[in-house]
N, C-alpha and C positions, 0 to 999 in steps of 0.2 A: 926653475923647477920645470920638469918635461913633464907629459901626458899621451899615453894612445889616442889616437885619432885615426878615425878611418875618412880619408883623403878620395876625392875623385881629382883628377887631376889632367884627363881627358875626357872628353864627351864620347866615350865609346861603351858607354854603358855600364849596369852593375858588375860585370865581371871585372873591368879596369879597375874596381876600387881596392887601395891599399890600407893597409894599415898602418903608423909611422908614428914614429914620438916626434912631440911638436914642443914647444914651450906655452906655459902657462902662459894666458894675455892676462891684462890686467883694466880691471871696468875703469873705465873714463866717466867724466860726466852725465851722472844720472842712469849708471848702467850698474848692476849688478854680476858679480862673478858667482857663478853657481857651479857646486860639486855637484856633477850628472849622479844620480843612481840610476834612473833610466828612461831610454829611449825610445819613439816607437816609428814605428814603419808607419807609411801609407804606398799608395800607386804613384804619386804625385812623385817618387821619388828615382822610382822606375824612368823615369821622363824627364827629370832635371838632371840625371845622371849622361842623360840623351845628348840635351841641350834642346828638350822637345817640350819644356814646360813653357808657360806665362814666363817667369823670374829666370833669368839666366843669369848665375851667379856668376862672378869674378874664381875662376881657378884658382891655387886649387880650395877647394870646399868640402865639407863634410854634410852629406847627408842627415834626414832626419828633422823635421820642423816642429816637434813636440818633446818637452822634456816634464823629467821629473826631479829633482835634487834638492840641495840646502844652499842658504846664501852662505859665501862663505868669505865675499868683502866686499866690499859699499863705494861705489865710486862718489866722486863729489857729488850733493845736491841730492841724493838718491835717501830717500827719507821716510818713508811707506813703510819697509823691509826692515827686518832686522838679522844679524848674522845669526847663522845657526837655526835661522826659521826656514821650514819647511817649505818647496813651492812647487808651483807647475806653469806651465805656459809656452806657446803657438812663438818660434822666433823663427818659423821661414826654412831656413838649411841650417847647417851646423852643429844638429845635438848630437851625433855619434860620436862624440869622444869624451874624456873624464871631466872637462871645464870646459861651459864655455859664459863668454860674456854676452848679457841682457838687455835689455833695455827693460828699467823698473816696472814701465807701467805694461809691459807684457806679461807679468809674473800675480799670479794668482796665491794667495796661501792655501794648504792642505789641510784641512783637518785631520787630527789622529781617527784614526779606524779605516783610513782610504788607502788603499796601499800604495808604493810606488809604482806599480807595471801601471795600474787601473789611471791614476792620475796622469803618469806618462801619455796616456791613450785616450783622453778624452777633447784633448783642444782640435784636432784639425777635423777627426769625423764628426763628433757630437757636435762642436761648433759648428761646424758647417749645417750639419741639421736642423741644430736649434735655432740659427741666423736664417737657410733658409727657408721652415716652415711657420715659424713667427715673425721675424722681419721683413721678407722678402712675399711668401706666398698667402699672411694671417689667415692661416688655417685657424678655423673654428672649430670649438668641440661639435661630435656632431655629422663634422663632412667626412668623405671619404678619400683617402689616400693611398694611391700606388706606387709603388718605392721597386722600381727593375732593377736586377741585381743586387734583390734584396737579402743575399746569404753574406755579401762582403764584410767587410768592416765599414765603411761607410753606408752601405744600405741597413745593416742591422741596425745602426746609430738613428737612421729615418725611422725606421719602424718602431723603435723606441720611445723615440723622444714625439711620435706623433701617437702614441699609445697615450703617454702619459698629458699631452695636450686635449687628449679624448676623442680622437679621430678614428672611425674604424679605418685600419691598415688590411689593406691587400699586398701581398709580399709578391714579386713576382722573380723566379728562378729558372735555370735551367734543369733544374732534374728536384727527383720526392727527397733527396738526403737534405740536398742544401732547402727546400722547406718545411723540412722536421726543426730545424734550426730556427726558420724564421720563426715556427709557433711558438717555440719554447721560448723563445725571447716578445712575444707580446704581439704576433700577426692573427688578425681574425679570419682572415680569408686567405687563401692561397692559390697561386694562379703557375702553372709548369707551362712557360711558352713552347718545350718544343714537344709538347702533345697538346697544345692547344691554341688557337689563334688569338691571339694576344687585345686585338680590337674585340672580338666577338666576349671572348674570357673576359675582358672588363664588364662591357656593357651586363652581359647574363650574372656578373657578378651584381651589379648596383640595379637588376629591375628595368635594363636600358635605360635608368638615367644616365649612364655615365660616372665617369668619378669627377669630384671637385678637384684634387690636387695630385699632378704627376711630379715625381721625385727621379728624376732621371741620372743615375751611374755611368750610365754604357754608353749612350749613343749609339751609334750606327744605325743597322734597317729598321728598329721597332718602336724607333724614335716618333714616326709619324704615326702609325697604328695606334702609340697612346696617347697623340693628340686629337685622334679620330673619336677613340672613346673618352674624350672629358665631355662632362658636362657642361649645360650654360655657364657664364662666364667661370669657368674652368680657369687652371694656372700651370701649365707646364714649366717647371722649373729642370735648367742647363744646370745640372752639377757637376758632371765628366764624362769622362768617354774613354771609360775602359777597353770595351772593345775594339781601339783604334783607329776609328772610323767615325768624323764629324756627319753628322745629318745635315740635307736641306730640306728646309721646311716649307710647304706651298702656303703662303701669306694668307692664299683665300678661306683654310680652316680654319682660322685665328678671326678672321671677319665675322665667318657664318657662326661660329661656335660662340662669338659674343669672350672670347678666353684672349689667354696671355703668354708668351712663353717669356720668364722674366731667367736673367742670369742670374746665377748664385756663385758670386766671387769674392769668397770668403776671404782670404788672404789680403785683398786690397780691403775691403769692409774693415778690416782690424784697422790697417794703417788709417782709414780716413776717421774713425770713432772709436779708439783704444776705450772710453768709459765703456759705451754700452757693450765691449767684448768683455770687458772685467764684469760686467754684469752679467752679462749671459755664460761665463765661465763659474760665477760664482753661483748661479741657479742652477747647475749643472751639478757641480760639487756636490751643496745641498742636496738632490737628487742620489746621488750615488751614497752619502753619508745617511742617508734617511731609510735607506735599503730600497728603493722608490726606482734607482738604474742602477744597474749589473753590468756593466761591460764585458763583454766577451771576448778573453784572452786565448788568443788560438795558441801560442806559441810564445816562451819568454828565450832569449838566445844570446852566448855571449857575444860582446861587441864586435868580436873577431868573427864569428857568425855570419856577419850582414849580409855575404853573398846567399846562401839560404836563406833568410827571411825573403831577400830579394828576390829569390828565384820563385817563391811561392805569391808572391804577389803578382808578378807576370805572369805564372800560367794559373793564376787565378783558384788555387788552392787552399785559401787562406780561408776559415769561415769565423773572422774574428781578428783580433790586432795582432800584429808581430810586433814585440819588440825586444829590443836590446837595451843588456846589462852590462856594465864596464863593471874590469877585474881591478878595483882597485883596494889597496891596501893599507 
């Protein structure tokens, strides 16, 4: 049996990718075969497409490290799942197409009333957020948190999920549209770096304490300005670097400021402790089933699509998830 798949097959970027019928694989030991309903975008994919990510896949591959579908056969040993049960989960590359195969303990179940785009879309940015503001940074109810780039889909996911940890969130953007966006989804403060100096706008923000925890997207210049405003032992958390462009960070601010800048590297954290991902996937769920998170769907688009989604992730027009639906029948 064949399946659409959309194929990179050079490292020349989102526009290289093809579309192509492939054959059905079939789960091996301890893997599950899942009917995709859907997909979603992140940046990350903008850049494995590159050959610019962490993970450089084996060619050719399919994009897309979040799914949503049903099991739909059971390799040996695979025992959790049951066919025809609903599921979601984080497997790296490969959900852009109508099948693909799992490994069990990456697969979540979905509760009825969560849809598929919403489930699709919650493992790599919410996971990330929820991994690194309670794993990685133990934010406290209480402290304060700045999340740059807070209109994306990954920064929306911070502001979120550090709402509902009971953090006052500062959103920080580039223009008043994209932080209309951030209030509406649960920002108490809002900070537009480019009418405002991004070190000073923290500090006036918090009373010049500073903030306790940076949520950093972008990288590049404003990377240091928000290590300049944390407060005592502060946590500037490495999540990515949308805008290109890695920061160097002068060691001596991390001394005086008594703070930390810790990595947030989500993708490997799964591989090394699959439980506590299935846990923090399944608090998450809960969340979104309780009406508690709302994920914000910028855009749902057929499979065939993915060069637009992609295109809106690179020039950074997205204020919410993109994802993709396979046409299957």
């Amino acid at each position: 049996m064949q399946m659409k798949a959309v194929l990179c097959k050079s490292l020349d970027g989102p526009e290289a990718l093809e579309v192509a019928d492939i054959e059905v694989p079939k789960p091996d030991k301890g893997e599950v075969l899942v009917r995709i309903s859907a997909c979603a975008l992140n940046f990350m994919d903008t850049l494995v497409t590159r050959g610019k990510y962490q993970y450089k896949p084996e060619l050719p591959f399919s994009p897309s490290g979040e799914i949503c579908g049903t099991v739909e056969a059971l390799g040996k040993g695979a025992e959790r799942l049951k066919q025809g049960e609903r599921v979601m989960g984080y497997i790296g590359w490969g959900g852009a197409r109508e099948f693909a195969v799992v490994p069990e303990d990456r697969l979540v179940p979905v509760p009825d009333g969560v849809s598929d785009a919403v489930a699709a879309g919650l493992s790599i940015t919410y996971g990330t957020a929820l991994h690194g503001l309670r794993d990685r940074a133990q934010l406290a109810a209480g402290e304060t948190l700045a999340v740059l780039g807070a209109s994306g889909g990954a920064g929306l996911a911070a502001v979120e999920i550090g709402r509902l940890l009971g953090a006052h969130v500062i959103a920080v953007a580039s223009s008043d549209e994209k932080l209309a966006v951030c209030r509406d989804n649960g920002a108490e403060f809002t900070l537009n770096y480019k009418t405002t100096d991004l070190r000073t706008g923290l500090k006036d923000l918090t009373g010049g304490k500073g903030v306790d925890v940076v949520y950093d997207c972008v990288g590049g210049d404003h990377a240091e300005a928000a290590v300049r405003a944390t407060a005592w032992n502060g946590r500037f958390l490495v999540v990515g670097f949308a805008s290109g462009d890695i920061p160097k960070l002068p060691l001596n601010l991390l001394l005086l400021k008594g703070c930390a800048a810790l990595g947030v590297f989500w993708g490997r954290s799964v591989d090394e402790d699959a439980s506590r991902y299935r846990e923090n996937m399944a608090l998450l769920m809960n969340w979104v089933h309780q009406g508690q998170l709302t994920p914000r769907i910028d855009k749902t688009l057929p499979l065939t699509d993915v060069h637009e989604g992609l295109r809106m992730l690179t020039n950074r027009s997205a204020t919410g998830k993109i994802v993709l639906v396979p046409a299957q029948g």
